[in-house]
N, C-alpha and C positions, 0 to 999 in steps of 0.2 A: 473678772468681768468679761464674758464676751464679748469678743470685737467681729464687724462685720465688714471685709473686703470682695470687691465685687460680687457681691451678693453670696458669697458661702460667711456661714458662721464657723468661729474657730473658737476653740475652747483652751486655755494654760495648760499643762499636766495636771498641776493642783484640783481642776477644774473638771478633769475627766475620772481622776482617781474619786474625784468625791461622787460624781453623779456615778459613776460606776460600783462603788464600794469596796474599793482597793486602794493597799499606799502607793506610796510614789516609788520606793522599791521593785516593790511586784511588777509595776506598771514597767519600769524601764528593765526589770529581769527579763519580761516577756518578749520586750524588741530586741531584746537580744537575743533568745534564744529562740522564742517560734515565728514561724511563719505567717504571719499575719496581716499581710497584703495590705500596708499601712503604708501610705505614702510618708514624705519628711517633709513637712514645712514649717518654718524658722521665721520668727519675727527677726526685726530688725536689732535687738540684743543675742538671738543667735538661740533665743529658748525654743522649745517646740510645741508647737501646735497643732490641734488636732478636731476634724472635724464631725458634726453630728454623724454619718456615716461612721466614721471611723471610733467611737464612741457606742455604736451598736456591737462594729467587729467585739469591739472589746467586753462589753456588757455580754454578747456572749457566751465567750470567753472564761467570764469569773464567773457563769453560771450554767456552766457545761458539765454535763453528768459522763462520766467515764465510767464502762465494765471493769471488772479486775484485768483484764487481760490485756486493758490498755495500758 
């Protein structure tokens, strides 16, 4: 369920991989490995959250078409 603090929405992992159509795998391979200008913010269990912005990075993302040569 999305929670909303001073006014930005924030979305679970679960929450982003679903609206986006990726696991939770994929999701946390990507912040590891690319670049993707994702801020970190933690609820107060220490899970990460993530906002509608940052939820488009990603949607993207999983729907970005690459030449061979990429």
């Amino acid at each position: 369920m999305p929670m909303t603090l001073n006014g930005e929405t924030y979305y679970l992992a679960s929450e982003a991989c679903k609206m986006v159509g990726i696991s939770r795998s994929t999701l946390f391979r990507w912040l590891k490995q690319k670049d993707l200008d994702l801020h970190e913010y933690r609820d107060r269990r220490k899970w990460r959250l993530f906002t509608e912005n940052e939820i488009n990075k990603l949607n993207h993302e999983a729907n970005r078409v690459m030449s061979e040569k990429q």
